[in-house]
Steps between C-alpha positions, in 0.01 A plus 500: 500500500393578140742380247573603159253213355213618758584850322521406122287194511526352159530832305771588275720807567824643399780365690616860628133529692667205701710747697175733521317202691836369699504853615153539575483146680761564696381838658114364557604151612750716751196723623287199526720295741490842711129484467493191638758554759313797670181369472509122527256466167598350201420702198184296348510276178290522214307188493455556076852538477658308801785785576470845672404690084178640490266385211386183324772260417695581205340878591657838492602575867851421395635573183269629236547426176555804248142422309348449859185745539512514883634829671660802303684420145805632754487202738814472722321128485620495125871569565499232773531819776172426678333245647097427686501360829200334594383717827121462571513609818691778443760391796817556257364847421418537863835409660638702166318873603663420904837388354519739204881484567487118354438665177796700484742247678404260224505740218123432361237727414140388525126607324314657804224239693184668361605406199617147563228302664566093550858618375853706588624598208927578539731617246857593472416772282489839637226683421452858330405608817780357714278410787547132671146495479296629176187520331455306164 
């Protein structure tokens, strides 16, 4: 289960990003436990950060900062909308292209795997192309 400090870590943000994350948090931490549930694997921890975010501790696989230089100056990441989940096997992605219903029944959108490797990357923010899955 991520939770809203594995998410923000020690960064500051503006309290109405809280409901961004909640939001967020719920949905993943929902399509995790179905993860788990149809496949019997736990979703891996980061050993740098000791939760389920991608990155180095205090990182960007959670909530980026607004001066943070990683990904697009649009980062979902920056609104609290998007989150990295460490994946180096590439089983979430995996399980995600033979479920791609999961993505819908949970309401996330995610970056497509070529582009995410060691990493899923969700969101709750649709993007311009409307596709569950989408190239960055």
């Amino acid at each position: 289960m991520i939770t809203l400090q594995d998410y923000f870590s020690d960064k500051p943000h503006p309290n109405e990003y809280n409901l961004n994350a909640l939001t967020l948090l719920y949905r993943v931490n929902n399509l995790l436990a179905a993860y788990t549930t149809d496949t019997g694997k736990l979703p891996e921890i980061n050993k740098v950060t000791g939760t389920l975010v991608s990155g180095s501790k205090g990182g960007d696989g959670g909530f980026r900062l607004p001066t943070s230089t990683t990904g697009s100056s649009k980062s979902a990441h920056k609104l609290g909308m998007a989150i990295d989940i460490v994946d180096r096997d590439q089983c979430l992605d995996k399980w995600l292209d033979e479920k791609p219903d999961a993505l819908i029944k949970y309401d996330l959108y995610r970056e497509e795997p070529a582009s995410t490797l060691n990493w899923c990357h969700l969101s709750t923010r649709k993007p311009l192309s409307g596709k569950r899955t989408f190239k960055p």
